[in-house]
GURO-276077 format. One record per residue (C-alpha): chain; x, y, z. Coordinates in nm, 3 decimals, decimal comma. Layout:
<atoms>
- A / X / Y / Z
...
</atoms>
This chain:
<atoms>
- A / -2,091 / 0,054 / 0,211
- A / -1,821 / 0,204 / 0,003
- A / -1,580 / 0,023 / -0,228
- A / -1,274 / -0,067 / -0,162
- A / -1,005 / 0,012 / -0,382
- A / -0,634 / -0,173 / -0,398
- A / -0,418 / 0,092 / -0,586
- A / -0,123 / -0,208 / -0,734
- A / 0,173 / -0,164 / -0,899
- A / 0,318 / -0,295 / -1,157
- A / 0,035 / -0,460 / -1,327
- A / 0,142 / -0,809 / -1,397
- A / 0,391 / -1,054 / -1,226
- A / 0,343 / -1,098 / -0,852
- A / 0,181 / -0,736 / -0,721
- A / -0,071 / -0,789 / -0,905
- A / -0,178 / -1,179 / -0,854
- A / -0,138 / -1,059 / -0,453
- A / -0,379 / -0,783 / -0,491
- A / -0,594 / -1,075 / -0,699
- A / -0,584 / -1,262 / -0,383
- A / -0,679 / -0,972 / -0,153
- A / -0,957 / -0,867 / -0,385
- A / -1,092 / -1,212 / -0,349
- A / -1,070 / -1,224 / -0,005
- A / -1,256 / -0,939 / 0,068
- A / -1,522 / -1,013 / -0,203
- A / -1,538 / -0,951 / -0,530
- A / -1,795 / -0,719 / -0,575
- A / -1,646 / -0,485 / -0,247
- A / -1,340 / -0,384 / -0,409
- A / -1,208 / -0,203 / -0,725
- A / -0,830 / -0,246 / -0,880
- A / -0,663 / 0,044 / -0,978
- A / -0,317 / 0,017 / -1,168
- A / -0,106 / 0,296 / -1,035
- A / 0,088 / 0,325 / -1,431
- A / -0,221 / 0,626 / -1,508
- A / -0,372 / 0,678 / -1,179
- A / -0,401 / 0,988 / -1,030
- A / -0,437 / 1,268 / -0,686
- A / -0,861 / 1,251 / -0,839
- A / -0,858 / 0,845 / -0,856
- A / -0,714 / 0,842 / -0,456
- A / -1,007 / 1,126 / -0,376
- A / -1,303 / 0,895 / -0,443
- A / -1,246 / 0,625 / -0,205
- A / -1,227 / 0,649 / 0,144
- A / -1,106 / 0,275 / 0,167
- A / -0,757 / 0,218 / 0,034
- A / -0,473 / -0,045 / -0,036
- A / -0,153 / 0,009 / -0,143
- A / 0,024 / -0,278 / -0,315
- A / 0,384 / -0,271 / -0,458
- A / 0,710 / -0,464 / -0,563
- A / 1,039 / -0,391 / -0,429
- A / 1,224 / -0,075 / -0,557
- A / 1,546 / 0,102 / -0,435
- A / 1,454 / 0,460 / -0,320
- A / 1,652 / 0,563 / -0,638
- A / 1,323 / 0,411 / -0,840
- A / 1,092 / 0,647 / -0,599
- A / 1,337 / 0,956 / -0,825
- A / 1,135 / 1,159 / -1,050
- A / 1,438 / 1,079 / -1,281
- A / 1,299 / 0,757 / -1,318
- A / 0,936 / 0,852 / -1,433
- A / 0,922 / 0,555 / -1,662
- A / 0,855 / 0,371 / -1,337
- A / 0,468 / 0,364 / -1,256
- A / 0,531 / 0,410 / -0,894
- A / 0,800 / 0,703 / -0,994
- A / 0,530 / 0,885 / -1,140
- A / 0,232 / 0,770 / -0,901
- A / 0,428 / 0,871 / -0,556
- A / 0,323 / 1,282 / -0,596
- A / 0,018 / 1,209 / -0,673
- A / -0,012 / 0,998 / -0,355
- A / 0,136 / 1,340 / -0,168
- A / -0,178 / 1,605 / -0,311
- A / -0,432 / 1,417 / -0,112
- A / -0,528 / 1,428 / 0,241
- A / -0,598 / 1,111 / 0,414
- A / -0,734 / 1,192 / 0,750
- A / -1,060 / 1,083 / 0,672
- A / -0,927 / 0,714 / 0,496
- A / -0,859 / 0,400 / 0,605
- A / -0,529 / 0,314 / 0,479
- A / -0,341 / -0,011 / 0,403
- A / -0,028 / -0,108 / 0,255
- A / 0,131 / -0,492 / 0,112
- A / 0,483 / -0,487 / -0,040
- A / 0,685 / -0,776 / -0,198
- A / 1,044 / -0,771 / -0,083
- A / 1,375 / -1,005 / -0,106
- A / 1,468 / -1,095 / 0,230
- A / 1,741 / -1,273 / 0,083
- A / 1,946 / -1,032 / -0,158
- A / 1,816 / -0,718 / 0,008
- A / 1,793 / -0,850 / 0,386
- A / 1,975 / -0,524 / 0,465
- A / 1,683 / -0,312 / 0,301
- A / 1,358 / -0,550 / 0,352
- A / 1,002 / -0,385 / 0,216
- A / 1,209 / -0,049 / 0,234
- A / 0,890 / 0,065 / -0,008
- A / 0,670 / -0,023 / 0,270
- A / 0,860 / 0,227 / 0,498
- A / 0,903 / 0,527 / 0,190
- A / 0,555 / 0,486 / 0,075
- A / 0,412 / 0,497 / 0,463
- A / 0,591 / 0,788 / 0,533
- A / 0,467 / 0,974 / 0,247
- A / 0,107 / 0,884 / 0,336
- A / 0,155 / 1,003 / 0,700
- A / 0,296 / 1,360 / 0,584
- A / -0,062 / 1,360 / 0,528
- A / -0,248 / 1,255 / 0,781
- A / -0,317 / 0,871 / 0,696
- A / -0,302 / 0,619 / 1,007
- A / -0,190 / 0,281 / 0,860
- A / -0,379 / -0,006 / 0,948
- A / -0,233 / -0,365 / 0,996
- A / 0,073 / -0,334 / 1,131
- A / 0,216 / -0,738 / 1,108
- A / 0,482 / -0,867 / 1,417
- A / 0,843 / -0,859 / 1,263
- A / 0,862 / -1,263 / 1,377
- A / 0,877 / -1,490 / 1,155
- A / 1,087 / -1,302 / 0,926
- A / 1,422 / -1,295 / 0,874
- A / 1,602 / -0,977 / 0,790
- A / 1,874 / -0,714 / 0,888
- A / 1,701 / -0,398 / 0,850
- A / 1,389 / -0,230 / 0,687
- A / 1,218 / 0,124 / 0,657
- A / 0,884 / -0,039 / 0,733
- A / 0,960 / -0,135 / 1,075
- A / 0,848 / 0,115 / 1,319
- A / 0,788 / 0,035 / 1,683
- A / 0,883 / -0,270 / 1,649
- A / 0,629 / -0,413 / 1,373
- A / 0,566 / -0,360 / 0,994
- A / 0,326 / -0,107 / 0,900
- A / 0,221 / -0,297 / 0,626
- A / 0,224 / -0,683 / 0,516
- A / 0,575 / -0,763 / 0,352
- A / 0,586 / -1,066 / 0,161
- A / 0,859 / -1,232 / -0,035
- A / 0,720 / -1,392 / -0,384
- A / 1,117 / -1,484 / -0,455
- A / 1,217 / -1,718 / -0,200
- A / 0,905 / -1,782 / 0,089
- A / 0,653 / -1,833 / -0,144
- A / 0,509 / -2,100 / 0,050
- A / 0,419 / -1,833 / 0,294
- A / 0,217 / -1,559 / 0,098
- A / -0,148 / -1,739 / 0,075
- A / -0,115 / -1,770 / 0,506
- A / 0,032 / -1,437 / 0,525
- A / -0,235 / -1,249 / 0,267
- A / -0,569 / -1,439 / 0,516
- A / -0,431 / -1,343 / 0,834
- A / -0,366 / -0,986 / 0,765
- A / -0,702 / -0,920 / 0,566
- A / -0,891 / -1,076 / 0,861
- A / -0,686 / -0,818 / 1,073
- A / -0,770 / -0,553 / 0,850
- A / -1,163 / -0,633 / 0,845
- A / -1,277 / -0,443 / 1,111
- A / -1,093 / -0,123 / 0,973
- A / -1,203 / -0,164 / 0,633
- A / -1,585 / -0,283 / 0,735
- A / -1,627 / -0,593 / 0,545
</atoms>
């Protein structure tokens, strides 16, 4: 069986005690963490099993303009690698609150980019149960990723996080 990598971003702060929480989900020993800050289009080739994991950003953070940013600099690597043959994931932290109008947007931007080439996203999660106005990530109705919201439904993540990695087990083969 192959590893399992979650490709996180930024390390630190909530992204990264999510992917924690994945990682131990799955098992320890079935998954490697990979900070996006140095990764790279070669890092993405050797796994065949991968999550994404990020915070919220405004699609101005996604400009190479911003390439202090570690997802700035990470999203053209993401775009040099074909994913036809992965199994593909995403989670993203969001602000339903503040940003209701623009909800896991990264979800959406980042899913978009993967599908330009050739990734099929696996657990899609319901839109009920969350409150917003609008988000990128919804497409056909659902999420194509796991939103979660670190900043005001707290509470929720830990429920969240072990429904949609049991969802994800079959695709993902652990």
């Amino acid at each position: 069986m192959s590893k399992i990598a979650i490709f996180y971003g930024p390390e630190g702060g909530s992204v990264n005690r999510v992917a924690d929480k994945i990682k131990e989900l799955i098992g320890e020993d079935k998954v490697e963490m990979v900070a996006v800050k140095n990764a790279s289009a070669a890092d993405l080739e050797k796994y065949d099993k991968i999550i994404f994991g990020l915070s919220t950003v405004g699609k101005d953070t996604w400009d190479s303009s911003f390439s202090n940013n570690d997802w700035g600099k990470f999203l053209p690597e993401i775009s040099k690698v074909d994913y036809s043959d992965k199994t593909v994931a995403i989670f993203g932290l969001g602000d339903h609150v503040t940003y209701s109008h623009a909800f896991v947007d990264h979800i959406g931007l980042l899913g978009k980019e993967l599908m330009k080439n050739d990734a099929v996203l696996v657990g899609p999660v319901d839109t009920e149960g969350y409150e917003f106005e609008e988000s990128d990530a919804v497409v056909d109705g659902k999420f194509i990723g796991l939103p979660l919201d670190e900043d005001f439904e707290p509470e929720m993540t830990d429920e969240r996080v072990a429904a949609w990695v049991e969802q994800i087990k079959p695709d993902f083969g652990f």
